[in-house]
N, C-alpha and C positions, 0 to 999 in steps of 0.2 A: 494429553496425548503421550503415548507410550513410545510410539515408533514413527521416525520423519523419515520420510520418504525423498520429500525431495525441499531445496531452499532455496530461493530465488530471490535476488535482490534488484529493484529496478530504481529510476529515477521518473521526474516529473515537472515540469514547471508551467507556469503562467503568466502572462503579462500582467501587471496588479499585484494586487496584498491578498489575494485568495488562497490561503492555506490547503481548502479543502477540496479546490480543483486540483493544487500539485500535487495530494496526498493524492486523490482518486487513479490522476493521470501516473501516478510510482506506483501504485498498487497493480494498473493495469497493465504496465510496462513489466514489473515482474514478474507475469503469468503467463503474457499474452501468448508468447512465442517458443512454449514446450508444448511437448506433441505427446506426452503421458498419458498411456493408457487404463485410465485411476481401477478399471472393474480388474485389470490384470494386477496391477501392486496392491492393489488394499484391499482388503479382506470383507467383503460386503458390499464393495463400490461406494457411488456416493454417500449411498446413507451412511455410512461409516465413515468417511471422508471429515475429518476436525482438519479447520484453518486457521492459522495462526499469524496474525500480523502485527510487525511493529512499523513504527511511521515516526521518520523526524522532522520536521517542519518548524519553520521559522516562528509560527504564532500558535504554539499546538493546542490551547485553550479555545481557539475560533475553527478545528476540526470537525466536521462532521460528521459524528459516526454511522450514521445510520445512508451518506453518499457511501460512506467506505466500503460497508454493508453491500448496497445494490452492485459492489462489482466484484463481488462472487457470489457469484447465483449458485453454486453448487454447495455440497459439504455443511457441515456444522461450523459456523464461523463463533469462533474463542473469541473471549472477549479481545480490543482491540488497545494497546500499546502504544499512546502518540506521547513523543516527549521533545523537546528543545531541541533541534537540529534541521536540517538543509541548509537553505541561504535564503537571504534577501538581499539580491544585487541589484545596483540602481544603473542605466544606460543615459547620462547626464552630457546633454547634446546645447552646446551653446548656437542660439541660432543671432545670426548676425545684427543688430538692430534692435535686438527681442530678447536680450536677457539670459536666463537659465533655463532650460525643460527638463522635468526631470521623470523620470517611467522606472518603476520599482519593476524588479521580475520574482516573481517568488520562486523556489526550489524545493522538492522535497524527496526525502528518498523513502523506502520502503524494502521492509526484508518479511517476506512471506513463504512461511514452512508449511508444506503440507504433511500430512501421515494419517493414524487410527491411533486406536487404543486396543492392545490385546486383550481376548477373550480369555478369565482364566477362573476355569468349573461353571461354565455358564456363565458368568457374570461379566459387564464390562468395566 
């Protein structure tokens, strides 16, 4: 990708150890709520449209790439960047009588660039 147009960073979590629901849920949080009109900034529209994402999550080897995939339906999606980061925070709730409860919440963030690739002498 020659030209970013635009970057969008979101967050995401889940109740449980599910990586690949927080990444999905950050991916969709970073895109959902721009109102860019891709056929006016990029040169081609979608078809021309390369996605770029990176994703930090707590357990990034149990990511799904191919959920991450299904949430963008547009563009040429780059390959995908998951490495060591969000959270894994625990909500550790003593309940009277009954010991420890413990509920992990997983987090995950996501930084997602859109743009093209300039055309130069025909070629892309």
């Amino acid at each position: 990708m020659d030209v970013a147009i635009l970057v969008e960073c979101g967050s995401g979590c889940c109740h449980g150890r599910d990586s690949t629901k927080a990444a999905v849920r950050a991916c969709r949080n970073a895109v959902e709520f721009n109102s860019v009109k891709i056929s006016a900034v990029v040169p081609g529209g979608y078809d021309a449209l390369r996605v770029h994402v990176q994703i930090g999550a707590p357990d990034p080897g149990s990511v799904d790439l191919d959920a991450v995939a299904a949430a963008f339906p547009y563009g040429t999606l780059l390959p995908v960047v998951v490495g060591e980061g969000g959270l894994r925070g625990s909500n550790t709730v003593r309940l009277l009588g009954t010991g420890e409860a413990r509920e992990d919440i997983t987090l995950a963030v996501a930084c997602v660039t859109l743009g093209y690739n300039r055309v130069v002498d025909g070629a892309s």
